[in-house]
N, C-alpha and C positions, 0 to 999 in steps of 0.2 A: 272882469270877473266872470268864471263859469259857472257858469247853473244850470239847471234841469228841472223842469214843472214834470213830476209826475203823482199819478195818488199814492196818498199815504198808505204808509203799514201798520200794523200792529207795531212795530216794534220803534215806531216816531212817536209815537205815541207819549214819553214821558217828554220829547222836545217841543214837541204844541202845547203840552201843557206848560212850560216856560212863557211858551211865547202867549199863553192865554194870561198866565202871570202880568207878563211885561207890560201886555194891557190895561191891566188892570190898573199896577201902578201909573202908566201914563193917564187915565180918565177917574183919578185919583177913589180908588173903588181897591184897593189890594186887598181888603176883607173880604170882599165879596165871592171869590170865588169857591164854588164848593167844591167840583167837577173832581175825579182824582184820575190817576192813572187807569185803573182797574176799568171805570166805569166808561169813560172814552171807548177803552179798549172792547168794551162789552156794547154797547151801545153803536158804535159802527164798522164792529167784526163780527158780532155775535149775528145770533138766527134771526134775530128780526134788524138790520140797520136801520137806525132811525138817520143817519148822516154819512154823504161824502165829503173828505177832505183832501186837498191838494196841497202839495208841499213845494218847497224851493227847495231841492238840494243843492250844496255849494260845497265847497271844500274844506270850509269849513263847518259842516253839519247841514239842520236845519235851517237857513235863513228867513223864511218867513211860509207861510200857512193858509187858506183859503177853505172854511168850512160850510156847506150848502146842506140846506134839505127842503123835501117835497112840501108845497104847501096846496092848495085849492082856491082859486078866486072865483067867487060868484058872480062877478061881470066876466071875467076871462078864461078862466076854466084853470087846466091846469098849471103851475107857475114855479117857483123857486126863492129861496129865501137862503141870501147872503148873511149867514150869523154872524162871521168876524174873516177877514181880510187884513192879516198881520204880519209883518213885516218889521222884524227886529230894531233895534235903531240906530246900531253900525251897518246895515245892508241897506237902510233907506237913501234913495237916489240912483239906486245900478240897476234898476227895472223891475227888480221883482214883482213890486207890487204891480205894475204892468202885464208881467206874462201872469200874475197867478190871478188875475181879473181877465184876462184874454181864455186862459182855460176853464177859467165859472165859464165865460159868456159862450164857448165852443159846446161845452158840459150841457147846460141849458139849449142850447138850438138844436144838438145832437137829440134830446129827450125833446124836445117841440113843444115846448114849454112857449106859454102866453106872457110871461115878462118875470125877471127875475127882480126883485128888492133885497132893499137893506135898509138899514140905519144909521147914522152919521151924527155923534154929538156935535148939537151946535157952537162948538166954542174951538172943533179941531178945520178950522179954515185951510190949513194945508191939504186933508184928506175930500175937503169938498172942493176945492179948485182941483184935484188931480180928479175928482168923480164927473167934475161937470165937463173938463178938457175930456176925456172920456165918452161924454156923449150922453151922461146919467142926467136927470132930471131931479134937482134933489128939491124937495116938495117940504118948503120952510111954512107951509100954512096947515100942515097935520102936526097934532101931538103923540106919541107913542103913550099907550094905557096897559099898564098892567095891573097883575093881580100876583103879589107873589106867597107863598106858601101862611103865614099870617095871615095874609088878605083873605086869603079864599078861607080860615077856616072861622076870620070873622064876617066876610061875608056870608057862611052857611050855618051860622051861629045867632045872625040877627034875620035870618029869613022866615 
């Protein structure tokens, strides 16, 4: 198979959101997303980018996706946050998800970045054997905590 890791466009834009899709359904969450075209589009084309993302072009389109952005670590300084690393699931096996974790980890050393992370639901064992063969560290003794839009306006409701 041919492919090409390069960043995305504006105009991939409605095929990551598929592939944001795809995800969703596989970590059984397909309601959950909100994101639309528009807002992708605006959010890491527009004046302020709040994200980079890298594509797999193939011959057949999009094959899989790799979206990052800046974060800050108070032990490390500055760092990188792997949001989603998605790779369709007729392309899974031909590398991709390989070269588009090779150009996060190039993307990060390039900006001199103190350690990139991510997140890995604990039930997808295939994507943490391919993280830990990788050389990733996947730290099964933190829980991930959020606050999502609800949350936060009963957390400032009972403050």
């Amino acid at each position: 198979m041919k492919y090409s890791i390069r960043q995305a466009r504006r105009e991939d834009m409605s095929q990551v959101l598929q592939l944001i899709h795809e995800l969703a359904v596989f970590e059984k969450e397909q309601d959950a997303v909100e994101v639309s075209v528009e807002d992708l589009v605006a959010d890491g084309f527009g004046k302020e980018k709040l994200f980079q993302c890298f594509v797999a072009d193939t011959n057949e389109g999009i094959g899989g996706m790799a979206l990052v952005y800046p974060r800050y670590s108070t032990w490390k300084g500055p760092v990188i946050h792997l949001e989603d690393l998605i790779v369709t699931e007729k392309m899974r096996g031909t590398g991709l998800g390989s070269a588009l974790l090779t150009e996060v980890v190039k993307y990060g050393s390039n900006l001199g970045v103190k350690r990139i992370s991510w997140e890995v639901i604990d039930w997808n064992e295939p994507a943490i054997t391919f993280y830990e063969k990788k050389g990733a560290k996947v730290m099964r003794d933190w829980d991930v905590v959020q606050l999502d839009e609800k949350g936060m306006q009963a957390f400032l409701e009972n403050s």
